[in-house]
C-alpha positions, 0 to 999 in steps of 0.5 A: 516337766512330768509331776507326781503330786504330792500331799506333803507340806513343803513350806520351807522349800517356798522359803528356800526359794527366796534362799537371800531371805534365809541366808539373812535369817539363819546362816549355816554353821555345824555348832555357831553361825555368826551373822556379821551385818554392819553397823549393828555387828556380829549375832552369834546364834549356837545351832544347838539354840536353834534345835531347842528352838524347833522342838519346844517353842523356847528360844535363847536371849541371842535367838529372841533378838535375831527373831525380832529382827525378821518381818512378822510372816517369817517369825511365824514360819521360822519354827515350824520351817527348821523340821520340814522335811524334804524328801529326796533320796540320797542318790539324787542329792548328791547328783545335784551337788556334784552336778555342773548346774549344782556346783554353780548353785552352790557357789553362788550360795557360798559367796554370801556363806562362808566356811571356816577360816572365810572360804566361800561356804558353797562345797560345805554347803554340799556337804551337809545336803549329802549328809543331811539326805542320808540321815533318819531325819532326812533333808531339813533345814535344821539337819543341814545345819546340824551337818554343816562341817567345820566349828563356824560359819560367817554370814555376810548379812550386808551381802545377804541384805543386799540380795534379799533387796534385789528379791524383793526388787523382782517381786516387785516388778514380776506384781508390776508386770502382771498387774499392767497386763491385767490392766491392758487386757480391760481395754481389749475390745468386748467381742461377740462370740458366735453361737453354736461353736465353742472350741474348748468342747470336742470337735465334730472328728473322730480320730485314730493314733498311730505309733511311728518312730523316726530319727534325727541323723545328728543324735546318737540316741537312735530312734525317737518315738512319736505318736501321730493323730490323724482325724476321719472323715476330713475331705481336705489335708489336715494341717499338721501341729507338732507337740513339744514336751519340756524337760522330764516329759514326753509324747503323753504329757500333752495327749489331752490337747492332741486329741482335741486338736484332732477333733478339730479337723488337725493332725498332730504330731507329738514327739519324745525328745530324747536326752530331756525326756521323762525316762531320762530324768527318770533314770537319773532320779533313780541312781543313773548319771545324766548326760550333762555332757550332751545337754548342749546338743539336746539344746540344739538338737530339739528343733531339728528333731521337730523337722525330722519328725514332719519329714517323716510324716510327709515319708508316710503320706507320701507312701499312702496318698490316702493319708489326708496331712498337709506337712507344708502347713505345720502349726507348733506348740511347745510348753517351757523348754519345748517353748524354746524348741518351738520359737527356734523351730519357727524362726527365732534365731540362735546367736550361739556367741551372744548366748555365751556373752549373757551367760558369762554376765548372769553367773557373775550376777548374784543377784539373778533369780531367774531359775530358767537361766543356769539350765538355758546356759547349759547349752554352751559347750556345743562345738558343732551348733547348727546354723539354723534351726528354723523351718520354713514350713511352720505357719504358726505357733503356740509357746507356752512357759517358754524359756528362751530369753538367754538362748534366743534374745531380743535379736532372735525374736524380732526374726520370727514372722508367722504368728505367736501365741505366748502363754504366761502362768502369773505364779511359775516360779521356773519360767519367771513371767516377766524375764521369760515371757513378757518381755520377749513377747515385746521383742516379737515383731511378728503380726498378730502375736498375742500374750495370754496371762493364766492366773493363778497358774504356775510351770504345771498348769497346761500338763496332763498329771500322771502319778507316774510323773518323774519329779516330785513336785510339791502341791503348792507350786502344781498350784489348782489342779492343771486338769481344771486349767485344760479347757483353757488350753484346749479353746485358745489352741483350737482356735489359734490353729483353727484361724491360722492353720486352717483358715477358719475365721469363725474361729477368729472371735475367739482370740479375744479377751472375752473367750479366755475370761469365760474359758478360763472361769471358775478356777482361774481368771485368764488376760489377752493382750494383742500389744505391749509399748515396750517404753511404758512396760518400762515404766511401770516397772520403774514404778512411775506409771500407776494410772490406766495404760493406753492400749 
């Protein structure tokens, strides 16, 4: 993703992320929401209360009793949480609502929201959204509320109860994992790193970047724009990196890392993918329709686009012999949907039927909180999916933030061969680190493969950040300023590549627990783990294993 910072206070949005919580607290209703939570019986709280509530501090008999009911944290938040606002433009809003991944979004929200005369509460909800975007006051949770037609709404508390249960239940487990990673990442043996080297600093090559297009003969998009860095002064074929963008980015967001790579000695490929790309996303953002119908195929088609893109280079080389890349040793690096782009590429195999099957489970799943998943299951509705997206000349990979636990499973990544790196952020809350990253990389087979955990880093931290950035993200989920978190990627890629692609075993020291400890100082602590035993990760999210794992 492409971010623009901003300096505004979105509480209430991280409340929403916790939406069962809210659910539980407030309920929606234009004049009187009724809480309706067996054995204690039905809470009617008038919108009206909660309005005076917001704007004085003073709260109604009916109020007060409800507000005791909630943990202490949240009492605090309440207030000051009914009058954030959020600003979204009222396009944008009403193109989520009527979106696929937003009429799924709501539905599941109505089955614990219900309208008048008891009708799962999902397209009032949308409603007041719409509303709510236009009016001065702009989206909060208290215009929404004020906006939300019909006289009443019932609340399913025990539902609501049960789902915060089941929140609470993936936090748990998300701390479980995180702290089991960090404990494992302790018994990773101390290495001595070679003086006099040092690959999070600029290497010893100059570079030039060159544009190029190419293009991709199953996409109607025309051509797609690259850019290729090649370093001077090698006296051997360069390995070739491919860079592949997530959703609302493009072929800039990782020129930061591109031009490091280069100065290392690799020549890197960094591709706009087309139909998920920044402008794209942009233009939806400003009043144009997205393409939800081609959305399956920008799935598909991502992978296939890295293989046309290294046939192009290859067309160049092939034409200027004194263009020094070797396109038959290709390293890839992906960040969040582009880490599924580059787990595909390099051997993770698409089970297109398996997809549809674990799809049809998680939407029949209220109790799922993995972001990633309804924009992963977008990818059905392909009639024509390729047979293979894998290419045989990638060496190595880099995926970090990948989402590819419904698209390539257990199976698809037990089909990966060359070796893995997996980057996990503890604080992403779009690629939840455990559904998205840890356990997958327990399916990897591949040898080596590595798992390292950057915290507090989030869905943001390894982008290059431009204030021309497409999606208005608030600063508490960007997290510590990515650019701090740059040497970091910088090191482990130069390293990962230089050992694996080039054949530098200096470089190997480096991809260890020691390097990422120090590269990762003062801002962010980072973890290195080489092996997970799947049965004990199990454990400990059962929460019967507290003590020091084995490694």
């Amino acid at each position: 993703m492409a971010i623009a910072p901003t300096k505004k206070k979105w509480q209430w949005f991280s409340l929403l992320g916790a939406a069962a919580t809210i659910w539980t607290q407030t309920g929606l209703a234009a004049e009187q929401i009724s809480l309706v939570y067996p054995p204690f019986g039905t809470f009617n709280i008038q919108v009206s209360d909660l309005a005076t509530f917001a704007a004085t501090g003073q709260a109604s008999s009916d109020l007060k009793l409800l507000i005791q009911l909630l943990p202490s944290d949240q009492q605090a938040n309440l207030r000051e949480g009914l009058t954030t606002r959020m600003d979204l433009k009222p396009t944008t809003v009403s193109q989520f609502v009527n979106s696929p991944l937003g009429q799924s979004f709501l539905e599941r929200i109505g089955q614990v929201i219900h309208a008048d005369n008891d009708v799962n509460g999902g397209q009032a909800l949308g409603k007041a959204l719409t509303t709510a975007a236009s009016s001065p006051s702009g989206i909060t949770l208290l215009s929404v509320l004020q906006a939300f037609p019909g006289k009443s709404v019932k609340v399913n508390g025990e539902l609501g109860l049960t789902a915060v249960g089941a929140f609470i239940r993936a936090v748990n487990q998300e701390q479980r994992a995180q702290d089991f990673i960090e404990r494992l990442a302790q018994l990773q043996p101390r290495t001595s790193l070679p003086s006099g080297l040092y690959p999070a600093q600029k290497g010893p090559f100059q570079w030039q970047k060159q544009n190029m297009t190419f293009t991709n003969p199953n996409r109607t998009t025309g051509a797609i724009p690259a850019d290729l860095y090649v370093p001077i002064g090698i006296t051997a074929p360069a390995p070739l990196i491919v860079i592949s963008h997530g959703l609302a980015s493009d072929r800039t967001t990782f020129a930061y890392l591109a031009e490091h790579l280069a100065s290392y000695g690799l020549a890197v490929l960094a591709v706009t993918h087309p139909g998920s790309d920044a402008s794209r996303v942009g233009s939806f953002l400003s009043g144009a329709p997205l393409d939800y119908e081609n959305l399956p195929k920008d799935w598909a088609q991502r992978p296939l686009d890295l293989k046309f893109g290294i046939d192009a280079v290859a067309a160049l080389v092939q034409k200027n012999p004194a263009l020094k890349i070797d396109t038959k040793n290709v390293g890839l690096f992906g960040h969040s949907m582009g880490g599924f782009t580059v787990l595909a590429a390099a051997g993770g195999t698409v089970d297109w039927n398996a997809v549809k099957q674990r799809c049809l489970a998680a939407a029949n799943d209220l109790f799922i909180f993995n972001i990633s998943l309804p924009l992963q299951c977008r990818s059905l509705g392909l009639s024509d999916a390729p047979s293979t997206l894998v290419d045989p000349r990638v060496k190595s990979v880099i995926a970090v933030n990948p989402v590819s636990s419904m698209l390539i499973g257990e199976r698809g990544m037990a089909n990966i061969k060359v070796p893995v790196l997996i980057v996990s952020s503890s604080k992403d809350v779009f690629a939840p680190p455990l559904e998205e990253q840890i356990l997958p990389f327990t399916w990897l087979q591949a040898e080596p493969k590595y798992l390292a955990m950057l915290v507090p880093g989030t869905h943001f931290s390894a982008l290059g950040v431009s204030e021309a950035g497409v999606l208005p993200v608030p600063n508490d989920l960007i997290g510590p300023n990515p650019q701090l978190a740059q040497p970091f990627f910088k090191g482990v890629s130069a390293a990962f590549f230089g050992v694996f692609n080039q054949q530098n075993e200096q470089l190997r020291p480096f991809l260890s627990q020691t390097f990422v400890s120090q590269v990762a100082q003062p801002t962010f602590q980072a973890y290195w783990v080489d092996r997970i035993n799947p049965q004990q990760l199990q454990e400990v999210l059962a929460g019967r294993i507290g003590a020091q794992p084995q490694r």
